[in-house]
Phi, psi and omega in degrees: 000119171280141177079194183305154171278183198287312196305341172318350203237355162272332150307312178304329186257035201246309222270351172278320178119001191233092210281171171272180190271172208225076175252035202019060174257208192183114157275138193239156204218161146240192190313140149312152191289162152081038177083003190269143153218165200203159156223149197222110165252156174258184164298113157090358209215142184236175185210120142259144191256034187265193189239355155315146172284156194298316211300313170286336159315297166287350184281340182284003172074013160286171194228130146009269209288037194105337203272335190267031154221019171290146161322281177308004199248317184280344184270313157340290185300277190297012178061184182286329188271354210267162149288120178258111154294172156313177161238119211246175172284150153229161209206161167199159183228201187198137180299140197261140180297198171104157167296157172270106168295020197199109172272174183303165192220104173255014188286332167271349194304341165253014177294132179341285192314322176287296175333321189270351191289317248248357167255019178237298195252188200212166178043043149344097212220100184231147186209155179179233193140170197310352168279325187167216174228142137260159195264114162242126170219171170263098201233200188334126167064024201077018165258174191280147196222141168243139101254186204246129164240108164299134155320311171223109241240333185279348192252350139014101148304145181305134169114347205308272144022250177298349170271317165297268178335327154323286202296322161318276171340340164273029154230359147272141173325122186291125176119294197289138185314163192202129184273158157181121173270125189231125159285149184287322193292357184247083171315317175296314183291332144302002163275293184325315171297270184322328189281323177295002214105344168301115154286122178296100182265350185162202175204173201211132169232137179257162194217144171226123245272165172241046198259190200278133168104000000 
């Protein structure tokens, strides 16, 4: 596929406030680059992203309303053979003027978190300081993505968290939206996101299909 993938432009106008419509359907795309495929939901409206035809996409019976994030419905999408990520919140902020407040961290590169950024996303970038590390990559459909590792996350000051992530954000272009995906079950770290500024837009599960042929 030449140029951006389509889904990109539904996050970016997610990230605007300008939502799909919200008719309990399910839009089908095609795959994602480098073997990813996805399902992405909105209010009332999912997006998938695969290389199945839509016509099998839909006989399998997702929905708007959660159902294009049922298991069986992602265990489809990913074949017998295939990988199911989690299904995380995506959230999203914009970036801050200012000097960038976080120098580069080459001290992590073998860290879980980096390692998993570095199986997904492409142009991997980590900074950080004595609270911890961020991620800044190029991730689902191309867009910029951030996450977070506290260094030591139970001895943490309070705030550590949402004040690191602030300082990121002063390493994005002031103005452009910056993505994350966060599971809802790591409560803390989603108080951090929200406490930094992160607008909730849906949720997402990515997938990396195995099928038979």
């Amino acid at each position: 596929m030449n140029g951006p993938h389509p889904l990109l432009t539904y996050f970016l106008d997610a990230a605007d406030g300008r939502f799909p419509p919200a008719d309990g359907q399910v839009t089908v795309l095609p795959p994602l680059a480098y073997g990813l495929e996805c399902s992405v939901a909105f209010t009332a409206h999912a997006v998938v992203a695969t290389a199945l035809p839509a016509a099998e996409v839909h006989a399998q019976g997702p929905d708007g309303y959660g159902g294009s994030m049922a298991p069986d419905f992602l265990r489809h999408l990913a074949g017998p053979k295939g990988w199911v990520g989690v299904t995380d919140a995506v959230l999203v902020a914009r970036g801050l003027s200012g000097p960038p407040r976080l120098p580069p961290r080459r001290d992590a590169d073998d860290h879980p978190r980096v390692r998993y950024a570095r199986e997904l996303r492409t142009d991997v970038c980590v900074y950080g300081d004595e609270r911890g590390f961020v991620t800044l990559a190029r991730g689902l459909a191309g867009r910029r993505e951030l996450s977070i590792e506290l260094d030591s996350p139970d001895g943490a000051s309070a705030g550590a968290g949402r004040s690191l992530l602030r300082a990121a954000l002063t390493l994005v272009p002031a103005g452009e939206p910056v993505f994350a995906a966060v599971s809802p079950g790591n409560a803390r770290s989603l108080r951090a996101f929200l406490a930094a500024g992160f607008t909730p837009l849906g949720s997402e599960a990515i997938v990396r299909p195995g099928r038979p042929g």
